[in-house]
C-alpha angles and dihedrals in degrees: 000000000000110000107222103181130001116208120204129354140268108285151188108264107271092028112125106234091174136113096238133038097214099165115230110275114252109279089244089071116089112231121223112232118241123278087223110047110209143211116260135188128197117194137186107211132154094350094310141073121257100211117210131182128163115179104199138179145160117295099249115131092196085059120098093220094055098056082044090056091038094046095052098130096167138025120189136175127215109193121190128189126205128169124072073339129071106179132133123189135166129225124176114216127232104252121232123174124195146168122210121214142174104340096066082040078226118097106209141150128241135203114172137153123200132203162182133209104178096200085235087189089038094242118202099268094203109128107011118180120199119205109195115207132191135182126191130215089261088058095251114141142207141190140190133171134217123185114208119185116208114195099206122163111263122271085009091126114073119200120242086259141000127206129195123210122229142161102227091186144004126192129155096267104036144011121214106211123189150190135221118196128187119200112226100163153326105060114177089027094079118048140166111262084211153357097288100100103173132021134207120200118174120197131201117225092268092055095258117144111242108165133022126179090202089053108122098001122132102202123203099259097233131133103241123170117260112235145281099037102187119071118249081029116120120201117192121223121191133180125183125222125211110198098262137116130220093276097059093257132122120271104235111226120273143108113315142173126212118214106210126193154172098218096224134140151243068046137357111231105236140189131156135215128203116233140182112209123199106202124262115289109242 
């Protein structure tokens, strides 16, 4: 197949490579299913899914179909797990369009997208569904969905991190948490947004948030590497606590969990730990 124009670029997974930024239409809409159906694929690899779809048609520019292949602006992918698993996420696909010629003795047009969604948390991948959603440079939009069932051994995809809660230390005037977080898999593909590395809630019995480590901060606004890089490498964070809310004032004595995180994206890595507090010694 002879490419003739390329539209956007080669992207991160969830960056837009497309012409036109028409936002998804409200769930409540029903979607019209696409005049040309196309040929999907839905691959495990590497503890993700590679996403490909490649609407084609004859070559006739009289032909309905055709102007619908050639006037794809924007593919995008929901992907919906279900399962052990219930998660949705969108990725927008980076947009070739193609014609084929002599050489497949056939003429046709080509319009396909091609991505990646890495399963940073390493998600259960048992039930996926794939909606498959195009909008054309008129702003009409299509959708169609293809459910695709993996049978993978339980626990055998490891998230891009895990991290592991503890209370290093308790007196009766602090407590020193601390994280303990194992690379598996996908540096380079998770970072920190900012400077904030790790992140400390703490939650009264009724869900109210009582204590945050990130209240009042104003954080350098970079792109750093979460740690460890190297996968089978382990890296410690640790945050102490000293007894106080967000208001400055002592925390009285009661059950409280402690929400920790590594503030990363596309996901924070997150655990939580149970405490009883006995008040700050005066």
């Amino acid at each position: 197949m002879e490419l003739t124009r390329v539209i956007g670029t080669i992207v991160v997974v969830v960056i837009a490579g497309c012409r036109s930024a028409a936002p998804p239409p409200p769930p409540s809409v029903a979607i019209p299913r696409p005049p040309v159906l196309p040929s999907t694929n839905v691959q495990f690899m590497r503890g993700g899914l590679n996403v490909e779809v490649q609407f084609a048609t004859l070559r006739d520019t009289t032909s309905p179909l055709h102007h619908f292949v050639f006037s794809i602006d924007t593919l995008r992918v929901r992907l919906q797990l279900r399962g052990r698993a219930r998660f949705d996420t969108l990725l927008y696909l980076p947009l070739v369009n193609g014609s084929s010629g002599l050489r497949e003795k056939i003429d046709t047009i080509t319009t396909e997208g091609y991505g990646r969604w890495s399963n940073p948390l390493g998600l259960p991948l048992d039930s996926v569904r794939c909606i498959f959603e195009a909008t054309t440079l008129q702003h009409q939009q299509y959708a169609i969905a293809v459910d695709t069932a993996f049978h993978l051994p339980p626990d055998s995809i490891k998230p891009f991190v895990t991290v592991t809660p503890f209370i290093d230390e308790q007196t009766d005037s602090s407590i020193t948490f601390a994280l303990l977080a194992q690379r598996h898999r996908g540096f380079g593909e998770d970072y920190h947004p900012t400077s904030e590395r790790f992140r400390v809630e703490i939650f009264d019995q009724n869900g109210n948030l009582r204590f945050s480590s990130n209240h009042g901060i104003d954080y350098l606004q970079a792109i750093y590497p979460v740690e460890p890089r190297i996968a089978g490498e382990f890296k410690r964070y640790t945050f102490e606590w000293l007894g106080y809310d967000n208001a400055g004032d002592i925390l009285p004595p009661g059950r409280y969990t402690a929400v920790l995180s590594l503030v990363a994206k596309p996901y924070p890595y997150t655990a939580r730990v149970s405490f009883d507090w006995q008040g700050r010694a005066r």
